[in-house]
Every structure is written in structure tokens, then in C-alpha cells.
C-alpha positions in Angstrom: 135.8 50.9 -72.2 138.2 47.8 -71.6 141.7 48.0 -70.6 144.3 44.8 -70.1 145.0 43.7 -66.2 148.2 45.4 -66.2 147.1 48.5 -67.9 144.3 50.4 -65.8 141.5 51.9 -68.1 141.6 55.8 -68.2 138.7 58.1 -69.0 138.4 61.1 -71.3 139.8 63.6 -68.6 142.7 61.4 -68.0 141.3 59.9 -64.6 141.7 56.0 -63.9 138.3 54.0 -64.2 139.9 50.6 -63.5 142.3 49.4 -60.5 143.2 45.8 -61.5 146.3 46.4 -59.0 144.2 46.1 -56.3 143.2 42.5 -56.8 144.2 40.6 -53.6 145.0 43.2 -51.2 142.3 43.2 -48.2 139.7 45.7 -48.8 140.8 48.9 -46.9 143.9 48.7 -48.7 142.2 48.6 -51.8 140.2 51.6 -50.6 143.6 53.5 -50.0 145.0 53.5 -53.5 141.8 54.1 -54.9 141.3 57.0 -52.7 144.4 58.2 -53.9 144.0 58.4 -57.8 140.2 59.2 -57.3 139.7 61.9 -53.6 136.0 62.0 -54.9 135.4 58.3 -55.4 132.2 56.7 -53.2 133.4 53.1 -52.7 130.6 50.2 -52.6 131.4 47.1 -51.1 129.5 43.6 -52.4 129.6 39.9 -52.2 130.7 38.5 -55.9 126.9 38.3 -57.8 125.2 41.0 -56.2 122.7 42.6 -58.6 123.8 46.1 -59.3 122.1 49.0 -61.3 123.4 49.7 -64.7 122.9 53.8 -64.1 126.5 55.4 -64.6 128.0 57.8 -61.8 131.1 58.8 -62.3 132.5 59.1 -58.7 131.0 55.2 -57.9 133.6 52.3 -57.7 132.3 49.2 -56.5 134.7 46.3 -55.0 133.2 42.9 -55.3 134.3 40.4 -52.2 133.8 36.6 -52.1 136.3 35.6 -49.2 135.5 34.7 -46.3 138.4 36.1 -44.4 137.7 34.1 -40.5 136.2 30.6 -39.6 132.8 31.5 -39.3 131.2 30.5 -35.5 128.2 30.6 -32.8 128.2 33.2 -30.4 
């Protein structure tokens, strides 16, 4: 299923399965609005390219990162 950036795909039972909204907020905020349109939803966090399954489960939503947010340093 595909769905345009500005229009969120839906599934059968009318529940969102995309949240292009969420593109550039920091990640807990992205876990917020997606926490609201799906209570059940079990949120995986992964650098851009990790290797994922291809298994579907309905309740997964994965957010892929690739920012490094602070300077990085020893210590």
C-alpha cells in the first residue's frame, strides 16, 4: 500500500499505517503522535540501512534515524 507525503496511508479497518507528518520532529515526539492514532503500536527505533525482517505485524512501526543530534566526544 502507498500513500502521497501529505496523505497518510490507511488500512482496511480505517487505522493509519503511515505518519509522513512526523518527518523532522525529534524522535519522542514522533513517538507521541503515533501513540496517539495507534495506543497499541510497538515502536522500533533504527539507524537509516538497518536490515529489517520482511514478517508483517500489525501493531510494529519502525522509525528510521540517521542524525547525529550532539558533537560526538571522549570521555
Amino acid at each position: 500500500m502507498s500513500s502521497s507525503p501529505a496523505e497518510p496511508a490507511v488500512c482496511g479497518g480505517g487505522g493509519k499505517t503511515s505518519w509522513p507528518e512526523v518527518v523532522g520532529m525529534s524522535i519522542e515526539e514522533a513517538k507521541k503522535v503515533i501513540l496517539k492514532d495507534k495506543p497499541d503500536a510497538d515502536i522500533q527505533v533504527l539507524p537509516v540501512g538497518t536490515p529489517v525482517t520482511k514478517d508483517f505485524r500489525p501493531n510494529r512501526v519502525r522509525i528510521f534515524v540517521n542524525t547525529v543530534a550532539e558533537t560526538p566526544h571522549v570521555g
